[in-house]
C-alpha positions in Angstrom: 119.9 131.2 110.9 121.2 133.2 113.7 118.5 135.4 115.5 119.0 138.5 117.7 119.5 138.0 120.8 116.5 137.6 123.1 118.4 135.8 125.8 120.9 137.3 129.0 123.2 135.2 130.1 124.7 136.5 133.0 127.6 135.8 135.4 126.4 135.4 139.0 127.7 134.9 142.4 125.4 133.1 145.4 123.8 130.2 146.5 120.5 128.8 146.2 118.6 127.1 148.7 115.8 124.8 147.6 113.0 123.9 149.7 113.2 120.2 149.2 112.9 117.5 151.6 115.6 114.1 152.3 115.1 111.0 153.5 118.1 108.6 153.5 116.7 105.1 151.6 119.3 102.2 152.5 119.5 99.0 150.2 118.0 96.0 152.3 120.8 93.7 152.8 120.8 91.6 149.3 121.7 88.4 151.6 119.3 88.5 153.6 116.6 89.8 150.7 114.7 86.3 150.4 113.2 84.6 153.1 113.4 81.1 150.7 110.4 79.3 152.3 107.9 82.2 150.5 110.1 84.4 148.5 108.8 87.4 150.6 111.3 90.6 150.2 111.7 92.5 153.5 110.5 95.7 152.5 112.6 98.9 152.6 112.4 102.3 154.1 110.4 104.6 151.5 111.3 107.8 150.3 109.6 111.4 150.1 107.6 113.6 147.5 110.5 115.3 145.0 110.1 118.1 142.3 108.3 117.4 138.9 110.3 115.5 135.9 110.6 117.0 132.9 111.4 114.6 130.7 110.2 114.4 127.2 106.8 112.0 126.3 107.7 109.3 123.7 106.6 109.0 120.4 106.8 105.3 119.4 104.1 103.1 118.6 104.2 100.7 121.5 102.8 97.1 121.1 102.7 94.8 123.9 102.9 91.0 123.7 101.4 88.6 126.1 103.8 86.7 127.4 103.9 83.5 130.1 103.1 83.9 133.5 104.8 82.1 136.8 103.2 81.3 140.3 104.7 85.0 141.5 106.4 87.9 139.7 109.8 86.6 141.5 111.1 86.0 138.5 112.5 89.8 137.1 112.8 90.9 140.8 116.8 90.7 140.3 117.4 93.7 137.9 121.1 91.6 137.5 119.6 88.9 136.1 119.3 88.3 131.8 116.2 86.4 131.9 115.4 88.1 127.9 117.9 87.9 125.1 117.8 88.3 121.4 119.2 86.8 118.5 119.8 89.0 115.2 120.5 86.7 112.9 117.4 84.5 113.2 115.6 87.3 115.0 114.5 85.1 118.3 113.9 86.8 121.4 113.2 84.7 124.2 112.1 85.0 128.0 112.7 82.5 130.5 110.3 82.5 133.7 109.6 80.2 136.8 106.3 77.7 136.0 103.2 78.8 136.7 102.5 75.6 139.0 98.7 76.2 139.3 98.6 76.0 135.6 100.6 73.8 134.5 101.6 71.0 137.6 105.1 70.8 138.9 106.4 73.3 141.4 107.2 77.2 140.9 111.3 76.0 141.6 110.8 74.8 137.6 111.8 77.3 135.0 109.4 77.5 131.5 110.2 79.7 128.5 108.5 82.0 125.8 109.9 82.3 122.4 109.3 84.4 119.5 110.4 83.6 115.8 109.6 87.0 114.7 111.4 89.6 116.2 109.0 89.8 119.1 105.9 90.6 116.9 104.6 87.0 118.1 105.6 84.6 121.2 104.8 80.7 122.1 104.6 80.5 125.7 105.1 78.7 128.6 107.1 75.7 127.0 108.7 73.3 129.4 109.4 73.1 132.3 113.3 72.8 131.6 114.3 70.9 134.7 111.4 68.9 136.0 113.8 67.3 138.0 113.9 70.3 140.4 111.4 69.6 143.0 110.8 73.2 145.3 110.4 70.9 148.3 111.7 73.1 150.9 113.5 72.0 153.4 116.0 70.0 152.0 114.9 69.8 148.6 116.4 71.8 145.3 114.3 74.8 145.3 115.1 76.8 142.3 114.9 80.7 141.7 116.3 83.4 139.2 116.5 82.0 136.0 118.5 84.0 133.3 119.3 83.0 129.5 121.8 83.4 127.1 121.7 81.6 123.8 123.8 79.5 120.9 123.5 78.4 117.2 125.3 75.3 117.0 124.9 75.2 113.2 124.9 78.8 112.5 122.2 78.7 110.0 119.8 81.3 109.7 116.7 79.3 111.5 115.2 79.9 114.5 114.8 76.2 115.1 118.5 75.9 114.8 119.1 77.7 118.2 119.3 76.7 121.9 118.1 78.8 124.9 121.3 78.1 127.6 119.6 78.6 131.3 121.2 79.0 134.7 119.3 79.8 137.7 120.6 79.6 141.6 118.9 77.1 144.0 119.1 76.6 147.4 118.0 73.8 150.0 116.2 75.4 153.0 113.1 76.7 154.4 113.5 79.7 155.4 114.7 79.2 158.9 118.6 79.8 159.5 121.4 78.5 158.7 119.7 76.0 156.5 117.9 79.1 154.0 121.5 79.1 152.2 122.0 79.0 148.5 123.9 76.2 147.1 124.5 76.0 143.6 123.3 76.3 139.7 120.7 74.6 138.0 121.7 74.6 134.5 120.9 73.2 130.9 120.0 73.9 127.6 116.5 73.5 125.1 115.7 74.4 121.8 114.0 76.6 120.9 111.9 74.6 118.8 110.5 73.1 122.0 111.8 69.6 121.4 111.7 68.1 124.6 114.3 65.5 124.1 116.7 68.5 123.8 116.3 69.4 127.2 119.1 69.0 129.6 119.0 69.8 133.3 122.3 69.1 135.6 122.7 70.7 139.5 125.3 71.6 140.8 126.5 72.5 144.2 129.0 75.8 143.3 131.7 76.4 146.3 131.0 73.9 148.8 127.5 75.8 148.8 129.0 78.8 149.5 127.3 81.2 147.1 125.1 83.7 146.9 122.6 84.0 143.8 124.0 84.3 140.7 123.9 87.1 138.0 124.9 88.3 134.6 124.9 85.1 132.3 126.5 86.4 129.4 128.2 84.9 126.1 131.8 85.4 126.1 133.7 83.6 123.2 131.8 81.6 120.5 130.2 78.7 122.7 131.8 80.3 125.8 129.2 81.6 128.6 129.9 83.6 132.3 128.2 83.8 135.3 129.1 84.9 138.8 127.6 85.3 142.6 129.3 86.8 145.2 130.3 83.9 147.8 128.3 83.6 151.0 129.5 82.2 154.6 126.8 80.3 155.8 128.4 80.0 159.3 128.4 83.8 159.2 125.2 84.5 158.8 124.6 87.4 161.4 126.8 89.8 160.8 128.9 88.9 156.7 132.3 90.4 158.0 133.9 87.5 155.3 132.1 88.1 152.4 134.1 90.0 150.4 135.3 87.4 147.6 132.6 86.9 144.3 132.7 83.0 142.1 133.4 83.2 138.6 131.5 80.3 136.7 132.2 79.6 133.4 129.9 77.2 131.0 131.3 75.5 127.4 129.3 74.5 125.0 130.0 70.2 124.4 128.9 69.3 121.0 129.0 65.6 121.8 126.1 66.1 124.8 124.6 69.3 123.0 124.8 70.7 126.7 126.8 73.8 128.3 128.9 72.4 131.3 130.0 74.7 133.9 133.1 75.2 136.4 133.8 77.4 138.6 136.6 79.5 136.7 137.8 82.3 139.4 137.3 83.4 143.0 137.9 87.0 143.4 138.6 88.6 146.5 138.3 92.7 147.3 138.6 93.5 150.9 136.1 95.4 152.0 136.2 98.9 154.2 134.6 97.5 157.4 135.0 100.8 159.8 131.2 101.6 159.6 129.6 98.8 161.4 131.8 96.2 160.8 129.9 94.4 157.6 130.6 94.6 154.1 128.6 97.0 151.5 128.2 95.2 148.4 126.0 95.2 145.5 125.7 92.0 142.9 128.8 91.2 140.8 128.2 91.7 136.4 129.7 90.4 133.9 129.6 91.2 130.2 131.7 91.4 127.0 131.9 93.2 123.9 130.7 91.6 120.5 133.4 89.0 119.7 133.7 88.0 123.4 137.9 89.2 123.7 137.3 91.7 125.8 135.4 91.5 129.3 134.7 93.8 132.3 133.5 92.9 135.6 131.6 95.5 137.6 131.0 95.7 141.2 129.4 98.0 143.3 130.4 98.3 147.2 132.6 100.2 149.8 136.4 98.3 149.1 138.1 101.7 150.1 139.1 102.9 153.5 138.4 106.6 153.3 135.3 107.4 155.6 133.0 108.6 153.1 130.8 105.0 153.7 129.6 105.1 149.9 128.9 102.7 147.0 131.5 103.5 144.4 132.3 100.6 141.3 135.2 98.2 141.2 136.4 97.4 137.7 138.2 94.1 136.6 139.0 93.4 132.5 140.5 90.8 130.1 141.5 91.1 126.3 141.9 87.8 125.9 138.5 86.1 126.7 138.4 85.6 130.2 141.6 83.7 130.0 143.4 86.2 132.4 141.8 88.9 134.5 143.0 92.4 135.6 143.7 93.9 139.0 141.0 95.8 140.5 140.6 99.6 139.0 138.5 101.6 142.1 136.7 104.4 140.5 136.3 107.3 142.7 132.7 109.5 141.5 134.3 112.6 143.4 137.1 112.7 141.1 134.2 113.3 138.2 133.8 117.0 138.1 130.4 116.8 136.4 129.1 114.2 138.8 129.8 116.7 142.0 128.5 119.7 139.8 125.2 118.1 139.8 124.7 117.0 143.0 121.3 118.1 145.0 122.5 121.0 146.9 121.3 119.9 149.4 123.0 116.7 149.5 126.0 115.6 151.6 128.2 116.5 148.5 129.4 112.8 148.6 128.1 111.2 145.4 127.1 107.7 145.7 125.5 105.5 143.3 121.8 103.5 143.5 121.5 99.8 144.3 120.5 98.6 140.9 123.4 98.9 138.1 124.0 96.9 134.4 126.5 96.5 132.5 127.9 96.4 129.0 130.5 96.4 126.6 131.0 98.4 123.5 132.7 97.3 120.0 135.6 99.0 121.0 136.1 97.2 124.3 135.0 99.9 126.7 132.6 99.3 129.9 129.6 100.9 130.3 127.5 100.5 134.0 124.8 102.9 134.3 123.6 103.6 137.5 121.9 106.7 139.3 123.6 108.6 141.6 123.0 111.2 144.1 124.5 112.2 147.8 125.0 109.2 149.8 125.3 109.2 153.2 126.1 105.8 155.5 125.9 103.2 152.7 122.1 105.4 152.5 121.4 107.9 149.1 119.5 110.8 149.7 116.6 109.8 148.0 114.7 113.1 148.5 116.4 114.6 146.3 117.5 114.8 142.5 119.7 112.3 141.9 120.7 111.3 138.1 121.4 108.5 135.7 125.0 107.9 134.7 127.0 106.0 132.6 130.5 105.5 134.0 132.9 104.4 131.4 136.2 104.0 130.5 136.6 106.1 127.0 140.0 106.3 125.2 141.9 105.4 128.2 140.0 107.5 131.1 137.1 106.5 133.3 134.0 109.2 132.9 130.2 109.6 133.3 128.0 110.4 131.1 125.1 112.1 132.2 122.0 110.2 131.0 118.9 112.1 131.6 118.5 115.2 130.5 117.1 117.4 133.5 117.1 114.8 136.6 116.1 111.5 137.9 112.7 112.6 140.0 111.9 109.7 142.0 113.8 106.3 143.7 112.1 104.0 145.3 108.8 102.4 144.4 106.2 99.4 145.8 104.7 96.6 143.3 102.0 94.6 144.1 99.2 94.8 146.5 98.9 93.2 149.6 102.2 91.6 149.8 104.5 93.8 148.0 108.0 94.4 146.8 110.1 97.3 146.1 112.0 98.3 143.1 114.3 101.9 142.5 114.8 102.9 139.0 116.2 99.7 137.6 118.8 100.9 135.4 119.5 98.2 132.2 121.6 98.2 129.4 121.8 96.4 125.8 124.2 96.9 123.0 123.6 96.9 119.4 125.1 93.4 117.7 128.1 95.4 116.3 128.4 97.4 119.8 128.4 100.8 117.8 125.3 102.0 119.7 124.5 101.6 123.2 121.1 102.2 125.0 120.5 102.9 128.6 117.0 102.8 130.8 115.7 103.8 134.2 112.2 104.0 135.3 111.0 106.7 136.8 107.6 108.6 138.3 105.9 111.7 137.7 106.3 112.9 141.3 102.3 115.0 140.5 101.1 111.7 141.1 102.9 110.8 144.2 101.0 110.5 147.5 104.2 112.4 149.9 103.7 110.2 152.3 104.4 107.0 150.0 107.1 105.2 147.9 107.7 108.2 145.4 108.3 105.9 142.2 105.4 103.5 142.4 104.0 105.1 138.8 107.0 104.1 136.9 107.3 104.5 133.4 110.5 103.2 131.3 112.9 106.2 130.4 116.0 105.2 127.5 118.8 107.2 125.5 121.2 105.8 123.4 125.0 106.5 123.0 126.8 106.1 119.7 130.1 105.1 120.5 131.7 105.8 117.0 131.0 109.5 117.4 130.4 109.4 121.2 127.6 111.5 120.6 124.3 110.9 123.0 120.7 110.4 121.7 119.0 113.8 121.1 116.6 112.8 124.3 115.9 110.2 127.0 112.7 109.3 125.7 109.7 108.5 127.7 108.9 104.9 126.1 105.2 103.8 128.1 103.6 107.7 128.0 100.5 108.0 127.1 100.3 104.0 126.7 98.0 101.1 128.2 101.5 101.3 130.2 101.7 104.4 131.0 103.1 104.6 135.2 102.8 100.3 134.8 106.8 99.9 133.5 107.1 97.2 136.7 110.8 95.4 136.6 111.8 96.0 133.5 114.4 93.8 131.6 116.8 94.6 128.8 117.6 91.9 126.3 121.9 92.1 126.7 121.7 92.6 122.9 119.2 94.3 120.8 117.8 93.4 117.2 118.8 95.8 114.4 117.4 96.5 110.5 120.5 97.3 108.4 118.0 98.4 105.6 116.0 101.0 108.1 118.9 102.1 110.0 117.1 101.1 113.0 117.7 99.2 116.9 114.5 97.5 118.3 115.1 96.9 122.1 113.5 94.2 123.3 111.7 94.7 126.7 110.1 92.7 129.1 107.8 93.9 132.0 105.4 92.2 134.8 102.1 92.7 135.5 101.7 91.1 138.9 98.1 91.9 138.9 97.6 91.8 142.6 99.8 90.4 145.2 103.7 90.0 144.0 103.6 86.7 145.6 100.3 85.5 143.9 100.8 84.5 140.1 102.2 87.1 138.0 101.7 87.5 133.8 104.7 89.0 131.7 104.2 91.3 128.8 107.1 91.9 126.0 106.5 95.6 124.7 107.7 95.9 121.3 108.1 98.9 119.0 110.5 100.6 120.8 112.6 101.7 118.3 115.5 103.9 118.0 116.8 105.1 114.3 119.8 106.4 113.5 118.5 109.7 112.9 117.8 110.2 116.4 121.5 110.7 116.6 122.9 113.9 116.3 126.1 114.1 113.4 127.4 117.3 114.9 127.5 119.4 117.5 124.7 119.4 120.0 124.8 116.5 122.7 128.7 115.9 122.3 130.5 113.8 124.9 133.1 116.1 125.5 134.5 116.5 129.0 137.4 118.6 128.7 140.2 118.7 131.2 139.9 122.2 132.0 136.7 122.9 132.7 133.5 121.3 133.8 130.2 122.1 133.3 127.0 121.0 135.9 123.0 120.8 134.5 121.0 124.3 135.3 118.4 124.3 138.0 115.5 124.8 138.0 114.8 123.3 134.9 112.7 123.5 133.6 112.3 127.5 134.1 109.8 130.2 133.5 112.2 133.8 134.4 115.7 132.4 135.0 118.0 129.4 135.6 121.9 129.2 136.3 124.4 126.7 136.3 127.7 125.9 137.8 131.3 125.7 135.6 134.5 124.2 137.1 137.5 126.2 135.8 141.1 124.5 136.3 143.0 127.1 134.9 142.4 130.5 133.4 140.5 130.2 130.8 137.8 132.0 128.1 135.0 130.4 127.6 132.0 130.7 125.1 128.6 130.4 126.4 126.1 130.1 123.4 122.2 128.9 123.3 120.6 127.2 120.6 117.2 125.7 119.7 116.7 122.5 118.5 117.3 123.3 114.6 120.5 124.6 116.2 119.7 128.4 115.7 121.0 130.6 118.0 119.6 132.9 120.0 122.3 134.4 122.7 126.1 133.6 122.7 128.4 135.7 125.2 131.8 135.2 126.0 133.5 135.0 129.8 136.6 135.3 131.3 137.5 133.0 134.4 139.9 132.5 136.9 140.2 128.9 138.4 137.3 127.8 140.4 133.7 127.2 140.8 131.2 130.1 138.5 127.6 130.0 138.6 126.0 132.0 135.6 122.8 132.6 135.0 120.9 132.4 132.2 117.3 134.8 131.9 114.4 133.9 130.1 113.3 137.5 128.7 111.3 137.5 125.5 112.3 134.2 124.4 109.2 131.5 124.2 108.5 128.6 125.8 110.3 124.8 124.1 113.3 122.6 124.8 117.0 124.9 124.6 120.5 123.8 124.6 123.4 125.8 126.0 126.7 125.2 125.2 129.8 126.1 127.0 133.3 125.5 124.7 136.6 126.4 124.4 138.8 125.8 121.7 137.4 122.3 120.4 136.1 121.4 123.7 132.6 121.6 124.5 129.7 120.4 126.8 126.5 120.7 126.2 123.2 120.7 128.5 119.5 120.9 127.5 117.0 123.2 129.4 113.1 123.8 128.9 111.6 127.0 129.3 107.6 126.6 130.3 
């Protein structure tokens, strides 16, 4: 039904200042993160107070499952790492975590797992340890850390007791005290799930001639085929890095005959890095991941690999079609070539997008990548964490790279501390899983309602666990990020969350459950830790729109930034991007899709701002859409 209209739009000319304060928040350099004797993380500079969130409260029925616990919470402090996954077809989930040594003997180097036969409604925990043999003995001893798990049904029956959890974690042989605090290798093996202790296997390996750093991203690749990779370390460099620029490819095969995975080290890759800031190399850790039948790959990595001055973190892309058999030449993304992404930058930013320190990555049924990050203005390998930033998802869509703006307003807060006592910093922790088909992807980030931030503290230390979903057959975004924790026991407690790779799914419901894992260091991140597996987050079909509103179309000729402030009370504007004379249709809608103002423009090439007024019109959750022709981009705003 189509109203009168109550709304003005208005075309506008000006700028806005904001009253917003910055404070540049630099990653702590990822190799020198761990001091290995303790596992303390040097903390990081800590950002300011930033404007209220807006985004929308969830309305799932969250259950949370106790899980295992470890000697310290270390074991989800690498957002890179898969230490959940999920099987459909027997519907186990399971988390693998260091031991708990207080409780259970051994040392905290050994890994232990939880299981669930149930879709995550029920877990049996703490079975193991998986690799007793690994003693934590420090100096010179195989201390082991960052265990991540992928898993295979050799029989392919439709039994949970029919499959194996596959485990890799990095290890390293010093105590702290350089150049012996190097990592080394892999510990690796295999268990079933049925907790069967004679099928536990445990092999390590030195990777490199030692020369790694820790690894990340076990995936599955081809039936019985399983990736890994680490970004290679010069231990006779340790004080200043200007040679690490190359990253290890491991790849592990499932052997039938030893019911074990067996690893090599498949590929060194090398990008030269842009050195003409200080003289080091800006990196972030290396992903891997592939799409369902494990043909197609991507490899994402974040880092500074072009010489242009801007001193940014901008992604490197590298593919294969034919299962990791061969491997592309680097593609360098550029984020100001994104019209959308400079559109939305803080104004009061540098106006040099960079991305955050914490990405993930997947791959779609169709092949495509998909690394979600947050970015905002970057400054000195720094982001201005001060102000709005946003979640992205930078992909490469029928041929051309894009983002995909994520959240519907902005990202509120960066950094936050966990723990008391000794503590440990996290940003918004961006993950990613994939349907088993790949038709649907589903994105998180944590984030902090900055009305309970202390200004003069780490601004997301409240986090609660935001997710959307793309549908890649109609490319058509999730009608909200939804707010999964509100107004639960976990409400401002989402600490570290991880995202099974792959998520379970309900043919019969038309429904995605996502499995998550969280910690609960109760106290002192060092002290021991207990995990928690939140279920019921679920995500139905219907949540996706079949037409119209929340379109992922980015049109060549124009571009279209998010409206500020939003939410609004009197007015709010936005920015459009016009390439070439063009008329354009500015229409807004409620949530049923009625419409309530639609007014049409005229523009010259260049930047616009128009304004949009509140009048009469009451207070709930808008959309305006700006189209011409069949193009169209859509934004939602909330009037209070």
């Amino acid at each position: 039904m189509k109203k009168s209209t109550l709304l003005f739009i208005s075309l506008c000319v000006g700028t806005l200042a904001f009253a917003q304060s910055t404070q540049l928040t630099r990653i702590a350099d990822p190799r020198m993160s761990v001091d290995l004797a303790n596992d303390n993380m040097l903390l990081q500079s800590t950002p300011k107070r930033l404007p209220p969130a807006t985004q929308s409260a969830g309305t799932r029925d969250l259950t949370a499952v106790a899980l295992g616990s470890s000697s310290n919470g270390l074991t989800v402090l690498s957002n890179q790492c898969n230490v959940i996954v999920a099987d459909n077809t027997t519907k186990v989930v399971v988390f693998v975590h260091r031991n708990n040594a207080g409780a259970f003997g051994g040392t905290s180097s050994q890994y232990r797992y939880d299981v669930s036969k149930d879709g995550g409604l029920t877990f049996t925990n703490d079975i193991g340890a998986l690799n007793p043999n690994t003693d934590g003995a420090g100096a010179g001893g195989i201390n082991g850390r960052y265990p991540q798990g992928a898993l295979i049904n050799p029989s392919n029956a439709a039994v949970p007791d029919s499959v194996y959890l596959v485990y890799e974690g990095t290890w390293h042989n010093g105590d702290g005290t350089a150049p012996a605090n190097t990592w080394e290798g892999i510990i690796s093996g295999v268990g079933q799930v049925d907790g069967d202790v004679l099928s536990f296997t445990e092999v390590i390996d030195s990777v490199n001639h030692g020369d790694v750093g820790i690894f990340t991203s076990l995936v599955k690749g081809l039936p019985g085929e399983y990736w890994a990779m680490a970004q290679v370390f010069d231990e006779d460099d340790i004080a200043g890095y200007p040679n690490d620029s190359s990253y290890v490819l491991i790849k592990g095969v499932w052997n039938a005959a030893t019911r074990n995975v067996e690893w090599t080290l498949n590929k060194t890759i090398t990008l030269p890095p842009d050195l003409a800031f200080d003289g080091e190399t800006s990196w972030l850790d290396p992903l891997i991941a592939f799409d369902p039948t494990g043909m197609k790959g991507w490899i994402a990595i974040g880092g500074d690999f072009i010489d242009d001055g801007l001193y940014v973190y901008q992604p490197v892309f590298i593919s294969t079609n034919d299962g990791g058999a061969s491997w592309s030449e680097p593609t360098y993304v550029d984020l100001t070539s994104f019209d959308n992404v400079l559109l939305s930058l803080d104004p009061l930013s540098s106006g040099i997008p960079s991305t955050g320190y914490e990405a993930a990555l997947v791959v779609d049924k169709f092949g495509n990548p998909h690394y979600v990050n947050v970015v905002g203005g970057g400054q000195d390998y720094g982001i201005q964490s001060g102000l709005n930033l946003h979640c992205y998802d930078i992909t490469n869509h029928a041929g051309t790279w894009e983002a995909i703006q994520l959240d519907v307003d902005s990202v509120a807060t960066f950094r936050g501390v966990v723990g008391t006592n000794v503590t440990y910093t996290e940003d918004n922790r961006c993950q990613a899983t994939t349907t088993p088909d790949g038709s649907k992807v589903f994105f998180s980030w944590i984030d902090t309602d900055p009305s309970l931030v202390d200004p003069y503290a780490a601004d997301n230390t409240y986090p609660n666990l935001f997710i959307r979903g793309l549908d890649v057959n109609s490319w058509q975004l999730s009608f909200e990020a939804k707010n999964a924790t509100y107004n639960t026991d976990w409400d401002g407690k989402a600490y570290m969350p991880h995202l099974a790779p792959v998520s379970l799914r309900d043919d019969p419901t038309a429904t995605t459950t996502i499995p998550v894992v969280i910690v609960d260091p109760a106290g002192a991140f060092d002290a021991v830790s207990n995990f928690w597996y939140l279920g019921g987050i679920t995500f139905a079909d219907t949540e996706f729109p079949t037409t119209g509103v929340n379109e992922v179309i980015e049109p060549s000729a124009f571009s279209v930034g998010a409206n500020y402030p939003n939410p609004f009370n009197g007015s709010t504007q936005f920015t459009v991007k016009v390439t070439e004379t063009s008329q354009l249709n500015v229409k807004v809608q409620n949530i049923l899709g009625e419409t309530f103002s639609e007014q049409t423009y005229q523009f010259a090439p260049g930047n616009h701002t128009v304004a949009i007024n509140r009048n009469t019109l009451a207070a709930g959750v808008y959309f305006y859409t700006v189209s011409s022709g069949n193009a169209s981009v859509t934004h939602k705003m909330v009037i209070e």
